[in-house]
N, C-alpha and C positions, 0 to 999 in steps of 0.2 A: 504494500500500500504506500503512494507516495506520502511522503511529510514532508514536503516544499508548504513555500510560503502561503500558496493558494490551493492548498486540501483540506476541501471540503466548503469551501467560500466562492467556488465559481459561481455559482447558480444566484448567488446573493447579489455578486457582482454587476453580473448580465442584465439583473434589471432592474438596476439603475443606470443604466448604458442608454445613451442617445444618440441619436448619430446626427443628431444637428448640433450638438455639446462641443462637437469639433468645429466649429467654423474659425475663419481667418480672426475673426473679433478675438476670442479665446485664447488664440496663439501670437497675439501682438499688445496684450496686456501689460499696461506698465504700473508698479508699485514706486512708490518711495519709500524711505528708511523710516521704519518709525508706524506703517501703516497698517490695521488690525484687519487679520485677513481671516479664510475660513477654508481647510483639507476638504478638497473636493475631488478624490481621484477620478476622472477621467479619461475615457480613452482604452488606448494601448496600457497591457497589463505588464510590460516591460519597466517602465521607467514611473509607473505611479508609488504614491509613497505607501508605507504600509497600513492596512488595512485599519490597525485599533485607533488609527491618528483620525479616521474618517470622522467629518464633522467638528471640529475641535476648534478651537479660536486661539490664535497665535501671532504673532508683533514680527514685522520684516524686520531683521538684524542690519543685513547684509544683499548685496549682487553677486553670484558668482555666477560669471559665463552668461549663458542665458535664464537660469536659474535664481531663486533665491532662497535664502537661510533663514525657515522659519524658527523663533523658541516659541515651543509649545510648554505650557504649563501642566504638569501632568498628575502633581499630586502638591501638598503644602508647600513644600521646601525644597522639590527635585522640577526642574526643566528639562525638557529634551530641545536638541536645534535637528531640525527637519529639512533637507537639500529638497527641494522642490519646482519641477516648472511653473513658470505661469499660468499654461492651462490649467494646472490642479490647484490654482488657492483661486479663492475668488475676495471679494470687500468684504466685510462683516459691515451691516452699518447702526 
C-alpha cells in the first residue's frame, strides 16, 4: 500500500479541483511583504503545499523566485514558513 504524501487524500483532492482555478489571473498574482494570505492548493498535485496547511491564514515573509514564504501559525508558540506559488495563496481579507 502506498504511504506517499497523497494516500488516501486523492478523492478529497479532486473535488475541490477547478479547472477554471487555473487561469492566467491566478498565475500572475502579486503579494507584498507583510500581506495576510490564505493555503489554497490548487492545480497540479506536484508542486502544491501540503495538504494539513489547507485553509490556514498566514503573513508573506518573503519573495523567493516566483514563489513566496509563507509563516503559518500552527499552534501557540511554534510557526511553520510555507515555500508556496502564487497560484496556491490567495488575500485573506
Amino acid at each position: 500500500m502506498s504511504k506517499g504524501i497523497f494516500a488516501r487524500r486523492t478523492r478529497r483532492l479532486s473535488k475541490h479541483h477547478k479547472a477554471s482555478s487555473l487561469t492566467i489571473a491566478n498565475r500572475i498574482k502579486k503579494f507584498s511583504i507583510g500581506d495576510n494570505v490564505v493555503i489554497v492548493p490548487k492545480g497540479n498535485t506536484a508542486d502544491i503545499p501540503h495538504p494539513r496547511y489547507r485553509g490556514k491564514v498566514g503573513r508573506v515573509i518573503e519573495k523567493r523566485g516566483s514563489a513566496y514564504v509563507v509563516e503559518i501559525k500552527t499552534s501557540k508558540s511554534l510557526t511553520r514558513k510555507i515555500i508556496a506559488q502564487q497560484r496556491h495563496i490567495e488575500r485573506h481579507s
